[in-house]
KOLBATOR-34899 format. One line per 2 residues: number of its first residue (from 1); their letters; for each residue x, z, y of C-alpha. Coordinates in nm, 2 decimals. Each point is the difference from the previous one (the first is absolute). Layout:
! residues N
NUM	A	X/Z/Y ~ ...
//
This chain:
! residues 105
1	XX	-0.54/-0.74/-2.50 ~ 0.06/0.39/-0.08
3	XX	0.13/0.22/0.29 ~ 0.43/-0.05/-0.13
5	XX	-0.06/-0.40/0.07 ~ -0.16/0.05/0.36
7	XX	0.29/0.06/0.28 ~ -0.08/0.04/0.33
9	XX	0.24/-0.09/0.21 ~ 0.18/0.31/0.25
11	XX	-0.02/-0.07/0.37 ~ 0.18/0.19/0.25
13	XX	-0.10/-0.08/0.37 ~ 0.19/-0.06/0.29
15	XX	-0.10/0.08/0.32 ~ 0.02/-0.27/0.23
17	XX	-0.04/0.05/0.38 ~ -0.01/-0.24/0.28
19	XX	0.26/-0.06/0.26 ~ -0.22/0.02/0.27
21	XX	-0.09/0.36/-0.13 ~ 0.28/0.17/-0.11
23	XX	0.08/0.20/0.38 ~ -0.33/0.12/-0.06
25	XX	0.04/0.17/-0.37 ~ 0.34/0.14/0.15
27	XX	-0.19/0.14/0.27 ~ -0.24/0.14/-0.22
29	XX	0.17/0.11/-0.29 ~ 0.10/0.35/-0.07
31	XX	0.31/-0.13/-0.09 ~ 0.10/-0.27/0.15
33	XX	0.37/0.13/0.01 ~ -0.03/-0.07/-0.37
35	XX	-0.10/-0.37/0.09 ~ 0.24/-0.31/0.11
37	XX	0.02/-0.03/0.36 ~ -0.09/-0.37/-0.03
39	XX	-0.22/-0.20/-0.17 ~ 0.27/-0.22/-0.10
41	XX	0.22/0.24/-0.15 ~ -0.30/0.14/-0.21
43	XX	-0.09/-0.37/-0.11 ~ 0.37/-0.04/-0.09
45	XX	0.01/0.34/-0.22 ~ -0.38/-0.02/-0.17
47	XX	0.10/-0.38/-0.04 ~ 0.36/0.12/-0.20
49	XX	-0.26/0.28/-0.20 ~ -0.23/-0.24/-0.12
51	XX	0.26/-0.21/-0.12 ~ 0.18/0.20/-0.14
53	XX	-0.33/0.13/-0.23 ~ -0.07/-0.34/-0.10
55	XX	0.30/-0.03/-0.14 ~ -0.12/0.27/-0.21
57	XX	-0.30/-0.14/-0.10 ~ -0.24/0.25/0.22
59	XX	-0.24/-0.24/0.12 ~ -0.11/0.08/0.39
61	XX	-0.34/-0.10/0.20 ~ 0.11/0.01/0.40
63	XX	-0.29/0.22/0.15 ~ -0.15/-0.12/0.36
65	XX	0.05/0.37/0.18 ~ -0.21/-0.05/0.34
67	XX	0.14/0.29/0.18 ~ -0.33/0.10/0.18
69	XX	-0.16/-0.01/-0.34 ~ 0.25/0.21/-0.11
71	XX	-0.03/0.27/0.24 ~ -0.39/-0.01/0.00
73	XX	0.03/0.07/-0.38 ~ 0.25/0.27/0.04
75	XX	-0.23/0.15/0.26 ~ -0.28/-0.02/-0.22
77	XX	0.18/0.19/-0.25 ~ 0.16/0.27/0.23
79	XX	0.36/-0.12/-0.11 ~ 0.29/-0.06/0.17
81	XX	0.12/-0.36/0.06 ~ 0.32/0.03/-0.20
83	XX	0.17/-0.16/-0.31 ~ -0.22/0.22/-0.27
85	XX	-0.31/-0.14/0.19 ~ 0.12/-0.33/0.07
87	XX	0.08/-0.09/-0.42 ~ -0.33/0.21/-0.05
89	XX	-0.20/-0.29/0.25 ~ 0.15/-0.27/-0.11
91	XX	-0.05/0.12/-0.42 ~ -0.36/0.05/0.08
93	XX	0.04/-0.40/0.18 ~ 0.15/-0.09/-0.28
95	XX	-0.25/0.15/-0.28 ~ -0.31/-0.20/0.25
97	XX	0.18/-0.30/-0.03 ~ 0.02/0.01/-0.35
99	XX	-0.40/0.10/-0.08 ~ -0.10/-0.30/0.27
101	XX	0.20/-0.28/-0.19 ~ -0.10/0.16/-0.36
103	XX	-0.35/-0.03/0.12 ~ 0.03/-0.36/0.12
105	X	0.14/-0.09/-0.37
//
């Protein structure tokens, strides 16, 4: 197989936080204003998103986000727990997940 016959396939991730967390990344999320006040109006609009770029073919991985994970690793990096940092955590998640199941094949 030469290099034009192999296709990887594009994944975006999704970040996808937990109910019983989602106080706590307002509360500690430089901009929370930014964020939905609930986590059902956030599940509502990411839900709308995502199927709205299926539709277009983009194919999506939802991404685990553990909040206190998250903030340990923005901490560890001297960043800010914001929306730049957020997609940057859960790229990095994304790009681990992918090398562990390639390894397993």
């Amino acid at each position: 197989m030469n290099r034009d016959e192999e296709v990887e396939e594009r994944v975006i991730g999704v970040a996808w936080y937990r109910p019983e967390q989602w106080e706590r990344l307002r509360h500690i999320s430089s901009d929370a204003d930014e964020l939905e006040e609930t986590y059902a109006d956030w599940l509502q609009l990411v839900s709308q998103k995502c199927e709205e770029l299926e539709k277009l073919g983009v194919s999506l991985r939802k991404v685990d986000v553990d909040v206190n994970e998250l903030l340990l690793w923005c901490g560890m990096r001297n960043l800010p727990v914001d929306g730049k940092s957020r997609a940057r955590f859960v790229t990095e998640k994304l790009r681990t997940m992918n090398l562990d199941f390639r390894s397993l094949q």
